[in-house]
C-alpha positions in Angstrom: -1.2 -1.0 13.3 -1.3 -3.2 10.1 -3.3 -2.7 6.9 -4.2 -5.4 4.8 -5.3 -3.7 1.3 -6.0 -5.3 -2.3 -3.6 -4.3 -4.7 -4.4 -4.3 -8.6 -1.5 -6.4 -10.4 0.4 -3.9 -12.4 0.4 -1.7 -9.0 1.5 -5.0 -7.0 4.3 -5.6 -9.6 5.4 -1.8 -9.3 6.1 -2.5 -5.7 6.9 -5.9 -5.0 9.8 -5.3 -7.7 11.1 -2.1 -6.0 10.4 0.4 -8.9 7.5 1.7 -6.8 8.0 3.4 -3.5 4.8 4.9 -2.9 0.9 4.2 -2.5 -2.1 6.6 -3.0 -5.3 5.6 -1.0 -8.2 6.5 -0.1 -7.8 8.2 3.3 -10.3 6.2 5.3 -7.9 4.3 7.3 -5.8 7.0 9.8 -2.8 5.5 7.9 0.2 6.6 10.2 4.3 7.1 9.7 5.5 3.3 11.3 2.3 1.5 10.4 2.4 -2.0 8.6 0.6 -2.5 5.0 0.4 -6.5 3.9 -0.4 -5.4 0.2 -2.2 -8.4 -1.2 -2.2 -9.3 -4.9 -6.3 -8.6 -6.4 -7.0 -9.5 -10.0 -9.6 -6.8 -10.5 -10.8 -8.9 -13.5 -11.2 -12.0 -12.2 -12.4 -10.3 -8.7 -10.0 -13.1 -6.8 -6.8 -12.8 -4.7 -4.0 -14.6 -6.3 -1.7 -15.3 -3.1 1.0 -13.0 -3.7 1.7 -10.7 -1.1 4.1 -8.5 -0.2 4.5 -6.3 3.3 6.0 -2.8 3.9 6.4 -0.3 6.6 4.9 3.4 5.8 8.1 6.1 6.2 6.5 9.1 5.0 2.9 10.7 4.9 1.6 13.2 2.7 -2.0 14.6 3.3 -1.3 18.4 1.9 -4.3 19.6 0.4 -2.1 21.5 -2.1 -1.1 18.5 -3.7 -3.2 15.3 -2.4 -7.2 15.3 -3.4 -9.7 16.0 -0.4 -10.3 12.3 1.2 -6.7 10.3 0.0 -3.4 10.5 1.3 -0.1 9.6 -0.8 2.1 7.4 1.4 6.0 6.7 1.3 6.8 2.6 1.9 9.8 0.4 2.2 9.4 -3.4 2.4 10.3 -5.4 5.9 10.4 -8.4 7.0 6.9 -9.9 6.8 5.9 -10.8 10.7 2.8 -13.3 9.2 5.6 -15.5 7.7 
């Protein structure tokens, strides 16, 4: 399954330069170990896409209610080959 999601920036940055390995999200989208994300760049101030995206495979799954809030899940990612491209 792929997951296209807006991504904030300073968050897209984060990732697309490899310093950021992770996402937290709300859980309302069964994210699953293997599934695609297609993170695309969203100015939250200017409310547009700028075209920048960036596409990842999710490795790891955290949902523990001992250390995730009720409704979001913390996800492990590693960047792949976009397949849109």
């Amino acid at each position: 399954m792929t997951h296209a999601l807006k991504t904030w920036p300073e968050y897209f940055e984060a990732i697309s330069s490899g310093f950021k390995t992770f996402e937290v999200r709300k859980d309302d989208r069964k994210f699953n170990s293997g599934d695609v994300v297609l993170l695309q760049e969203y100015d939250n101030k200017t409310e547009e896409y700028t075209g920048a995206e960036w596409t990842g495979e999710i490795t790891y799954i955290m949902r523990d209610p001992a250390f995730v809030k009720k409704g979001f899940v913390i996800f492990g990612i590693k960047e792949i080959e976009s397949p849109y491209h």
